[in-house]
C-alpha positions in Angstrom: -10.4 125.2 33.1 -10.1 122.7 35.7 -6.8 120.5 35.7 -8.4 116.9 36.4 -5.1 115.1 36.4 -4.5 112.6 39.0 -2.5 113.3 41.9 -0.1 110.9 43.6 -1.2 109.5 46.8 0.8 111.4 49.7 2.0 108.8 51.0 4.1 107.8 47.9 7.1 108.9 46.7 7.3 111.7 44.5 9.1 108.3 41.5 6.9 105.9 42.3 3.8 108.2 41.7 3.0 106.6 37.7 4.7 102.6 38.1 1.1 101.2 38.8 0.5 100.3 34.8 4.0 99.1 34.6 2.5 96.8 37.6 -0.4 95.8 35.6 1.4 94.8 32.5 3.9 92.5 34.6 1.3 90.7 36.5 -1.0 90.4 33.3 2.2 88.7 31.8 2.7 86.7 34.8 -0.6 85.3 34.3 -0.4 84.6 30.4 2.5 82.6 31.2 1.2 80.5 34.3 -1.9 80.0 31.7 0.9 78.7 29.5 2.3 76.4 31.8 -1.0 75.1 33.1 -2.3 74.1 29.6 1.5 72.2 28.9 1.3 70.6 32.3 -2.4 69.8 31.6 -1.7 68.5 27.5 1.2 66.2 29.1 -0.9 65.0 32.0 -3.3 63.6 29.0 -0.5 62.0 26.6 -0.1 58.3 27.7 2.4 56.2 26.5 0.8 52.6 25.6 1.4 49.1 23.9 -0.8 48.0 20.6 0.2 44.6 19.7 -1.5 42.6 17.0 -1.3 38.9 16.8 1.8 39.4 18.7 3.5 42.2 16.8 3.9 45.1 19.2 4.6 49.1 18.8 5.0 51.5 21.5 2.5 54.6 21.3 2.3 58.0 22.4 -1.6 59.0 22.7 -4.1 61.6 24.2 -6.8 59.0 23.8 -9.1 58.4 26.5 -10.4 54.6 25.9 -8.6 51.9 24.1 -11.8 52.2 21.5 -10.5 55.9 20.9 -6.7 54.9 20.5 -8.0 52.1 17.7 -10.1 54.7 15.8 -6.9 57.3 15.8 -4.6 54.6 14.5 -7.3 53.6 12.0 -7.9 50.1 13.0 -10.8 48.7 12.1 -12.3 45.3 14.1 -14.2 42.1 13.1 -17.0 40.9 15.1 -15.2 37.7 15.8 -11.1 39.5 16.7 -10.6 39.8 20.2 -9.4 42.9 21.9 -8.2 43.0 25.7 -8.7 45.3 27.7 -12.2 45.8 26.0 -12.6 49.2 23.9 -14.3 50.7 26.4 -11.8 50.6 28.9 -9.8 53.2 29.7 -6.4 54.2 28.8 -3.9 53.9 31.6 0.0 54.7 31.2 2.1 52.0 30.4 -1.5 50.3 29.2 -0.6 47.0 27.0 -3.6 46.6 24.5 -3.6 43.2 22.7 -6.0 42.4 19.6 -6.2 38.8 18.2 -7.7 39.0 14.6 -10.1 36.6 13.7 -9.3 33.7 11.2 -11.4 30.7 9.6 -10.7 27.2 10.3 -12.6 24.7 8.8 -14.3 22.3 11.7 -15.1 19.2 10.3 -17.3 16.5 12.5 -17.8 13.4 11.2 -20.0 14.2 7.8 -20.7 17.7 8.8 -18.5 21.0 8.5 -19.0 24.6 9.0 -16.2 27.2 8.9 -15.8 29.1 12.2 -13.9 32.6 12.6 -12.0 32.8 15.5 -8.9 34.2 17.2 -8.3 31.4 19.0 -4.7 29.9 18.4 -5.5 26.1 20.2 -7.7 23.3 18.5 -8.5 22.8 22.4 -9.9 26.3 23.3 -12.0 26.2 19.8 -13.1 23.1 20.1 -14.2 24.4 24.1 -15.9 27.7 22.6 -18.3 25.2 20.2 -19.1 23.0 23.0 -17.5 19.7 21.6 -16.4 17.1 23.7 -14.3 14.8 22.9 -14.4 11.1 23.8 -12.4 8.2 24.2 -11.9 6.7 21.5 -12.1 10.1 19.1 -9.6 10.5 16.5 -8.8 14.2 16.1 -6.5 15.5 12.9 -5.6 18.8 12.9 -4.6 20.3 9.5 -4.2 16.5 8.6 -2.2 15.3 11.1 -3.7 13.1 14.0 -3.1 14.5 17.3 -3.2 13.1 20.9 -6.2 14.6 22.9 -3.5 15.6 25.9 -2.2 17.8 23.2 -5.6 20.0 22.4 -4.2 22.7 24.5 -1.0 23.1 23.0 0.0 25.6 20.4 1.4 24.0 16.9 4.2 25.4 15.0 1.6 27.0 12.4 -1.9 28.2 12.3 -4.8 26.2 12.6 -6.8 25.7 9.1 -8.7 22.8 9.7 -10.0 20.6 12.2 -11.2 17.4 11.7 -13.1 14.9 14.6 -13.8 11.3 13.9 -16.4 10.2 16.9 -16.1 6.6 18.1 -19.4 4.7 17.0 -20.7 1.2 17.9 -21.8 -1.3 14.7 -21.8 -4.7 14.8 -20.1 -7.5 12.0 -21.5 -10.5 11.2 -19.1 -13.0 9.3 -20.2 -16.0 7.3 -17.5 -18.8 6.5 -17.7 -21.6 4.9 -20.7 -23.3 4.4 -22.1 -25.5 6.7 -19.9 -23.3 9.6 -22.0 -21.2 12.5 -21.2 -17.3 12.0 -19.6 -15.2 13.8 -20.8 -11.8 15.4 -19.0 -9.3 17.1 -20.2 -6.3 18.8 -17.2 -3.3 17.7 -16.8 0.3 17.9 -14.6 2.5 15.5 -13.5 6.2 14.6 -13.1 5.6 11.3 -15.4 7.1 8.7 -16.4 4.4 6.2 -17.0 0.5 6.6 -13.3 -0.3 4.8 -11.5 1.9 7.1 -13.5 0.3 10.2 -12.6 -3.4 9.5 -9.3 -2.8 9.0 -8.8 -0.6 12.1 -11.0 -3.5 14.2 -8.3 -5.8 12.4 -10.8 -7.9 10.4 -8.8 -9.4 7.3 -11.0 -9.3 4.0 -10.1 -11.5 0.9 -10.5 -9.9 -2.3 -13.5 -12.2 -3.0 -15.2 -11.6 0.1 -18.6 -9.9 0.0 -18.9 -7.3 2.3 -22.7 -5.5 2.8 -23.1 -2.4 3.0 -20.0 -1.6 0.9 -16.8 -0.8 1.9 -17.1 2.8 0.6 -20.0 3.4 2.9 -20.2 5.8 6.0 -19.7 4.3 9.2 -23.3 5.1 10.9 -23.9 4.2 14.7 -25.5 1.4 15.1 -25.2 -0.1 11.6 -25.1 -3.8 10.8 -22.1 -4.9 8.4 -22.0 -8.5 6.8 -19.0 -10.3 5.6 -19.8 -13.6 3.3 -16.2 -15.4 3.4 -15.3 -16.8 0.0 -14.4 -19.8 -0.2 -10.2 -21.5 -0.4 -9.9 -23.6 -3.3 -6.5 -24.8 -5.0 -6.3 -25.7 -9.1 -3.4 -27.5 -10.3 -3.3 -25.8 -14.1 0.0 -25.9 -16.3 2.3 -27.7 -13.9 1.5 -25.0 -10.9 -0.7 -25.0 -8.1 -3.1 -21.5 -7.9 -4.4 -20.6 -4.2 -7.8 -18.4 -4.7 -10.8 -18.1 -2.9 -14.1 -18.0 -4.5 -17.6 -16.6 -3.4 -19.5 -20.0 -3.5 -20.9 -21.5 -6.8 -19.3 -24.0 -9.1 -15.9 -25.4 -10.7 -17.4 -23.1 -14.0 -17.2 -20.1 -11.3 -13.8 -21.0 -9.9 -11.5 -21.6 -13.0 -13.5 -17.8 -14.4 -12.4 -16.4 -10.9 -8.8 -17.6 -11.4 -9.0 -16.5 -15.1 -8.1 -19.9 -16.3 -9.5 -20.4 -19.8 -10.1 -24.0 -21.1 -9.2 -24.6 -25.1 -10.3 -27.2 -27.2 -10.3 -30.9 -25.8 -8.9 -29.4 -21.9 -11.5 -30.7 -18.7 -11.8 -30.3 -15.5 -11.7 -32.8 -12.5 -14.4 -32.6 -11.1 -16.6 -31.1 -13.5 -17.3 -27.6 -14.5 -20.7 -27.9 -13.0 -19.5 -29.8 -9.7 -21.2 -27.4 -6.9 -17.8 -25.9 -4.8 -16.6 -26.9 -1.1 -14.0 -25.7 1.3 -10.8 -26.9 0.3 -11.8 -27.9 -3.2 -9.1 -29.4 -5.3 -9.7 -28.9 -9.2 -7.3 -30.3 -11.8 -7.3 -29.2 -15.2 -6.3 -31.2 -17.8 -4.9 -30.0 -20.7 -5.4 -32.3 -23.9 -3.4 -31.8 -27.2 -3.9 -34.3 -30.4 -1.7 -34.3 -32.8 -2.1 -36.0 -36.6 0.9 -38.0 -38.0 1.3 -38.9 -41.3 3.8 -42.1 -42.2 4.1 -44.4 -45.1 4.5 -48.1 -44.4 5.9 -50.5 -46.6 3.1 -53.8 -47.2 5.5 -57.0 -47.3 4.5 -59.0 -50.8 3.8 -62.6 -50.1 5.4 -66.0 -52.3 3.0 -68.1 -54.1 4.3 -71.0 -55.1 3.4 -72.9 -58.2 3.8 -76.7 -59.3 5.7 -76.2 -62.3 7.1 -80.2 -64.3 9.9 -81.3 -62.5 12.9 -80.0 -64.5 16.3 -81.7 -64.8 18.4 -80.4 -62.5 15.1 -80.3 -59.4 16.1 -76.6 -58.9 13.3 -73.8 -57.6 12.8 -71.3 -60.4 11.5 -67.7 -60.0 8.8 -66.8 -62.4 7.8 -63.3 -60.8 10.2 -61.2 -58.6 7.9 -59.8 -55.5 8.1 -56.2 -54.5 6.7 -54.6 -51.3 3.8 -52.4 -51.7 3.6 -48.7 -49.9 0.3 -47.6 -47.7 -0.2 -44.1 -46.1 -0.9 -44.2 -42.4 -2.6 -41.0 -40.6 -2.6 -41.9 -37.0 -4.2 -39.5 -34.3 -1.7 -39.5 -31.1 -4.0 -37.5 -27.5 -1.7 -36.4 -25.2 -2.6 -35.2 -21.5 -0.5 -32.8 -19.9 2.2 -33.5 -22.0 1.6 -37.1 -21.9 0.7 -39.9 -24.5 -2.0 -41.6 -23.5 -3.1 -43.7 -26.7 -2.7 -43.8 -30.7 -5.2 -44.1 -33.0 -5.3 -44.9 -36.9 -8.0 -43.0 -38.4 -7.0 -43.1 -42.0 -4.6 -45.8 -44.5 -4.3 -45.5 -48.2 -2.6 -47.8 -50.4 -0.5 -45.8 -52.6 1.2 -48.9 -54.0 0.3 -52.2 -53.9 2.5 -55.5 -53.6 3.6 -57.5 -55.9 3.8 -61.1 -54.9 7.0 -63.2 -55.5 6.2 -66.4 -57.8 8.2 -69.5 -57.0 7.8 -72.8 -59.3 9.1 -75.8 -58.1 8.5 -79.6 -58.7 6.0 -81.2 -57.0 7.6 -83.8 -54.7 
């Protein structure tokens, strides 16, 4: 048999003749842990550490993500169409990378008579009011979450979150007032914010009576362009029950004055002038008020002497044959009083309950 076995190299010493596996093993170890190393050096080179802050709450992450999309989906974060997100998702990740997302919330925009609800991460009325393409004029009153704001203020953040914003656009009408009668009118060419007639005139500073008739009504939405007309009632004064009452009245008659005041006539009362006396500026109307009364008194009836011619007697003396007595009559007298005051008596009734009886005197003749 032939010995195959290997035989050192010559020119090696006799004890390093069988150390190349022990070689092998070393440098294969070598390797394995420079691998090592590489893959650690290569997993920390991808870790980032990275801001997430939503609506202003931030957290400080560690993350192999690649694009700010990726780090969202590992931290489960789901977005709405309208949230904002910067940098973008696709951006990528850099260390030290700040990643802001500004959720989305509805706020009620109201325009004059039309609203929609817009969703928007916006935090200023100016900045949403910018991304819908309003402009704001002079003149525009702006109310945001109810409270009126100045328009130098649009771009200034509030102390809580905008729910609702409301625009009131300046728009032209004219008013045309009618006084009294017989006077010219009066037009006047106005623009207002306001959103219904009412709230117009009294923000132009037109005064309205309660009796005034105002067309369209007050309650009506303030359109450009419309025409408003103001029929001015009319200043009357009625004395009534010792007091003077200061109204106004819409035209028509004393009838329609004393119903406006609620002054009720009873029984005998009238009116100066009369209740069908068309109205003026300035009328005067006096109402009377008229009590009677019915008194009932008895009144004596004086008798009367009759004297008769008797033969003279002896000592001439006047002798009474019948002693007189004064009858009675009933008296029902009606007494009209005006305002308190008498102004006549009159006897409507008398009955003679009982009559006289005469006195009856005879004396001599002479």
């Amino acid at each position: 048999m032939t010995n195959t076995a290997p035989t050192p190299p010559p020119d090696l010493p006799p004890n390093r003749a069988y150390s190349a596996p022990r070689a092998w093993l070393l440098s294969g170890l070598g390797l394995a842990l420079l691998g090592a190393i590489l893959i650690v050096l290569y997993v920390t080179s991808q870790t980032r550490t990275v801001t997430l802050a939503i609506d202003g709450v931030a957290q400080s992450l560690q993350t192999r993500a690649f694009t700010v999309g990726d780090l969202l989906n590992q931290q489960n974060i789901t977005l709405n169409p309208a949230d904002r997100v910067t940098p973008p998702v696709e951006t990528g990740l850099q260390e030290g990378e700040i990643i802001r997302i500004e959720r989305a919330h509805p706020i009620l925009i109201q325009i004059d008579d039309l609203s929609t609800i817009l969703e928007t991460p916006l935090n200023t009325s100016g900045e949403i009011l910018l991304s819908m393409g309003v402009d704001v004029k002079d003149g525009d009153r702006i109310f945001v979450n109810g409270s009126e704001i100045d328009s130098t203020h649009l771009m200034e953040r509030g102390g809580e979150p905008i729910r609702q914003i409301t625009i009131q656009n300046t728009r032209p009408f004219s008013v045309v007032i009618a006084s009294a009668v017989g006077e010219a009118e009066e037009r006047m060419a106005l623009q207002s914010s306001a959103r219904t007639v009412g709230a117009a005139l009294y923000e132009s500073g037109i005064e309205l009576y309660l009796a005034d008739a105002v067309t369209p009504e007050l309650g009506t939405s303030l359109a450009a362009g419309l025409d408003v007309h103001i029929q001015r009632a009319l200043p009357i004064t009625i004395t009534v029950d010792g007091n003077n009452v200061t109204t106004r009245v819409l035209g028509g008659t004393t009838a329609d004055a004393l119903s406006a005041a609620s002054v009720i006539l009873m029984g005998l009362d009238y009116v100066i002038p009369d209740l069908t006396t068309p109205l003026g500026p300035d009328t005067a109307i006096r109402v009377i008020r008229v009590k009677e009364n019915l008194i009932t008194e008895t009144q004596p009836i004086p008798f009367e002497t009759i004297y008769q011619d008797i033969a003279a007697s002896d000592d001439g003396d006047i002798r009474v044959l019948q002693e007189g007595h004064n009858g009675i009559e009933q008296v029902v007298t009606r007494i009209r009083l005006e305002d308190g005051v008498e102004i006549n008596r009159t006897v409507i009734r008398q009955m003679l309950l009982v009559p006289p009886q005469p006195q009856i005197l005879a004396s001599a003749p002479q």
